[in-house]
N, C-alpha and C positions, 0 to 999 in steps of 0.2 A: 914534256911538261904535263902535270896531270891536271884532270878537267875536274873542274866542279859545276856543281849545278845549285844556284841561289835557294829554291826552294829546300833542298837537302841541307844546304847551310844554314838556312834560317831554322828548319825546324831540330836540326842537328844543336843548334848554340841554346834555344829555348831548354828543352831536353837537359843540355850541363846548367841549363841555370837553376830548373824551375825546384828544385828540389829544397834550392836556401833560398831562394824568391819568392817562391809560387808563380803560376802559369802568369798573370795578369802582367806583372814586373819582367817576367825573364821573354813575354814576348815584346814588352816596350822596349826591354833591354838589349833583344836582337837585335832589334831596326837600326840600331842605333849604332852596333857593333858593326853588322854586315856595313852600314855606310859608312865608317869613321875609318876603315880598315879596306873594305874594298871598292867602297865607291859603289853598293848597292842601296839602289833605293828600294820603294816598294813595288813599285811598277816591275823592275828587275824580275822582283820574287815571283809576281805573276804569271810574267813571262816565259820564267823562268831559263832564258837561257845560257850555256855554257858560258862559264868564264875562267879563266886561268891565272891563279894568286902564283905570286913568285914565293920564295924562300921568306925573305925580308917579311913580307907580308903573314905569312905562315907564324910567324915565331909572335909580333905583335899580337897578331888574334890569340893566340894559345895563353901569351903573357895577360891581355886585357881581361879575358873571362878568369884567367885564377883569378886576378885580384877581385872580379864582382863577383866571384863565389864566396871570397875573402870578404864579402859585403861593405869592401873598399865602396864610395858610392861615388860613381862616373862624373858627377860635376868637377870631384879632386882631381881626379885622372885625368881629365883634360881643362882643368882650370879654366872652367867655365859653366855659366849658369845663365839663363834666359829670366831675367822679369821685365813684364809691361814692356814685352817688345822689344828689351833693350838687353844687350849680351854685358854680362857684367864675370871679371876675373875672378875667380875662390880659391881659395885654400884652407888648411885645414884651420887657419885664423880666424876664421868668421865662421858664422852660419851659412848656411845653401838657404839661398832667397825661399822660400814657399809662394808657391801658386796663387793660396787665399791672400798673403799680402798684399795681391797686385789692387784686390778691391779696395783698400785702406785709401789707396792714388788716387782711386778716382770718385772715394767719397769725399778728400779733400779737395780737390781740385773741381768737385760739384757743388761744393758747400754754399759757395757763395761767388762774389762777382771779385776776384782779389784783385786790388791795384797796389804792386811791387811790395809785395808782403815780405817781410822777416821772415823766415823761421828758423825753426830749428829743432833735431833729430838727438835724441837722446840715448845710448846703448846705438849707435849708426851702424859698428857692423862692417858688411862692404861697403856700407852706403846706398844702397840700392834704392833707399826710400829719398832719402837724401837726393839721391841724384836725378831719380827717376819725377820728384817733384820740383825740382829746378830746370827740368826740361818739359815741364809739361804744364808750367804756370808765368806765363812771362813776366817778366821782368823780375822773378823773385831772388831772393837771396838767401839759401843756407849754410847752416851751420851743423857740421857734427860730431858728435862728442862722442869718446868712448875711455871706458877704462885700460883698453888693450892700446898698447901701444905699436903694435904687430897688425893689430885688425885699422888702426887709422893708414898706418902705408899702402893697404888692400885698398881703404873709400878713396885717400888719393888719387892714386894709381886708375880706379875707376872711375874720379872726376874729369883727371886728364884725358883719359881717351876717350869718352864720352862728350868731351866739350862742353859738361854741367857747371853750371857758376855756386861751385860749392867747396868749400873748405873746412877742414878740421882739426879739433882741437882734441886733446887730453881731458879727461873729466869722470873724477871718480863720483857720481851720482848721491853713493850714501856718505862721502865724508865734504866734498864741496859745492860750493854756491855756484849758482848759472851766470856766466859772468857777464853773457850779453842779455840787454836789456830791450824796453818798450817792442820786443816781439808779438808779430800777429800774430803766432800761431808755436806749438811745441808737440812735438807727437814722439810716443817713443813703443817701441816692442823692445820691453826689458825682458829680462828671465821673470818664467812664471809655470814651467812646468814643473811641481812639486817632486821631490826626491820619491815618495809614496808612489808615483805615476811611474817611476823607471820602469818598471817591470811590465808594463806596459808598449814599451817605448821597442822600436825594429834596431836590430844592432849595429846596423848603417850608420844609425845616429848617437845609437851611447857611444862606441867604440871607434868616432872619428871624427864629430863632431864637438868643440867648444863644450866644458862641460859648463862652464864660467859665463855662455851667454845666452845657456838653457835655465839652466836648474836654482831653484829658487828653495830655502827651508819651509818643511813641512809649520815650522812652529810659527812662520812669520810670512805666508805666502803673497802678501800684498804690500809688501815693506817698501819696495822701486814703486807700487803708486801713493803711498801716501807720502814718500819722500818728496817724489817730481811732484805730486800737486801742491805741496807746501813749499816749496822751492820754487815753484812757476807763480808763485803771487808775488814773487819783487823782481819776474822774468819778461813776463807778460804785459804788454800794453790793455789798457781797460777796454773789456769788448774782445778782448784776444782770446783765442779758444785752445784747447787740449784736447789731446786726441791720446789716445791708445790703441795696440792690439790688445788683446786680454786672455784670460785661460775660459773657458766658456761657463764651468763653473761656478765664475764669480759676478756673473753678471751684476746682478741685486747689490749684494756686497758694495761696488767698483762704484755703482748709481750714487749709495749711502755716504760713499765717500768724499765725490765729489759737493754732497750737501754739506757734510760735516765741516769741507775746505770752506764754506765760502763759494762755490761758481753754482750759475745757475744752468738752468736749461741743460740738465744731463740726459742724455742719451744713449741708446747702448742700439747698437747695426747688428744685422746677420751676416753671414759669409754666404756663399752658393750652397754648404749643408745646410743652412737653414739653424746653422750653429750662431750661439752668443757669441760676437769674435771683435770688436770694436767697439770704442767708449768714446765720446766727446763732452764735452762742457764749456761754458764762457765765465770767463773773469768779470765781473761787474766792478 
């Protein structure tokens, strides 16, 4: 049986990555590989000592790096995705959670002192937000809404085995009314990266990501917020507030908006860039 050596492999799989990666990505993307495939961590790598992959093993590794050279992106590949701590299922149905949204949780869940709040999740996605705020607010109760009817079996699916007291419904945003009522609270991350931005965009995510829970027209790029905040004044209880993710952008814009509706007290959050990336407001 032939030997390998952990460090040779890790910098051997960086190597086939870094080329459609670059170095940053294709060495997260080893770590990842080397342990998903051989049960190497990084301690391993250090160490560096001998290990012996069988056949089976061989053929996995070979088949996982074409596809992330394929810029297949690894949460698909193993249906799976970490936010706020909590492992939630993906496909190519949803979005892959972002990092930055995990703040969104915990400005809500800072905001104030909630006693067994409503809410409710707009554009939900896997649910992750959905879910990840019904575990992390006691006693609350959501609700989440999506136009995909593929991506509500994903929040399911992720309410179940997470044990979140959250359920979802169907909800095309720009053609229907928010059916439940006197909620404390509505937050949603709609599409808002404009079509002008593609060319911007890593091909991980144009080319296997939802194009439907990204991309927003350049002629009307704030349409899902003036929608939801015209729609959440017969959703919301008085005093109930709105939240959003946003495009960073539109910070200014998103503030004007919220005056134009009617709520007061608008606000706009940073992310950890130090990026425009969250909006809130209250219903009076």
């Amino acid at each position: 049986m032939e030997e390998y050596f952990p460090r040779n492999t890790f910098q051997d799989t960086v190597a086939l990555l870094n080329p459609e990666l670059g170095l940053q990505e294709g060495q997260a993307l080893a770590y990842i590989v080397l342990d998903k495939i051989f049960r190497i961590s990084k301690t391993d790598i250090i160490v560096n000592r001998q290990f012996f992959p069988d056949s089976l093993q061989k053929k996995k590794y070979d088949l996982l790096v074409s596809r992330l050279i394929n810029n297949e992106p690894i949460q698909y590949i193993f249906r799976e995705s970490e936010f706020y701590g909590y492992r939630f299922y993906v496909d190519k149905n949803v979005l892959i959670p972002r990092q930055e949204t995990e703040l969104l949780i915990q400005i809500i869940a800072n905001y104030k002192k909630w006693d067994k709040p409503k809410m409710a999740d707009i554009g939900t996605g896997s649910g992750c937000i959905a879910c990840s705020l019904a575990l992390t607010i006691s006693d609350s109760k959501l609700v989440g809404y999506d136009v995909s009817t593929e991506a509500l079996k994903v929040a399911q699916y992720n309410a179940a085995r997470l044990g979140a007291d959250a359920v979802f419904s169907p909800l095309d945003i720009l053609k229907d009314e928010i059916p439940h009522k006197d909620l404390d609270l509505i937050v949603s991350n709609p599409p808002y990266v404009m079509d002008q931005e593609k060319q911007q965009m890593q091909k991980n995510v144009l080319e296997f990501e939802p194009a439907l829970a990204l991309f927003v027209s350049d002629h009307d790029p704030l349409i899902f917020y003036k929608t939801i905040m015209e729609k959440a004044k017969f959703a919301l209880k008085k005093g109930g507030v709105l939240f959003f993710e946003i495009n960073e952008q539109f910070g200014k814009q998103t503030l004007l908006l919220f005056q134009h509706y009617g709520y007061s007290k608008p606000k706009i959050y940073k992310d950890l860039n130090d990026k425009q990336r969250f909006a809130s407001a209250v219903l009076e």
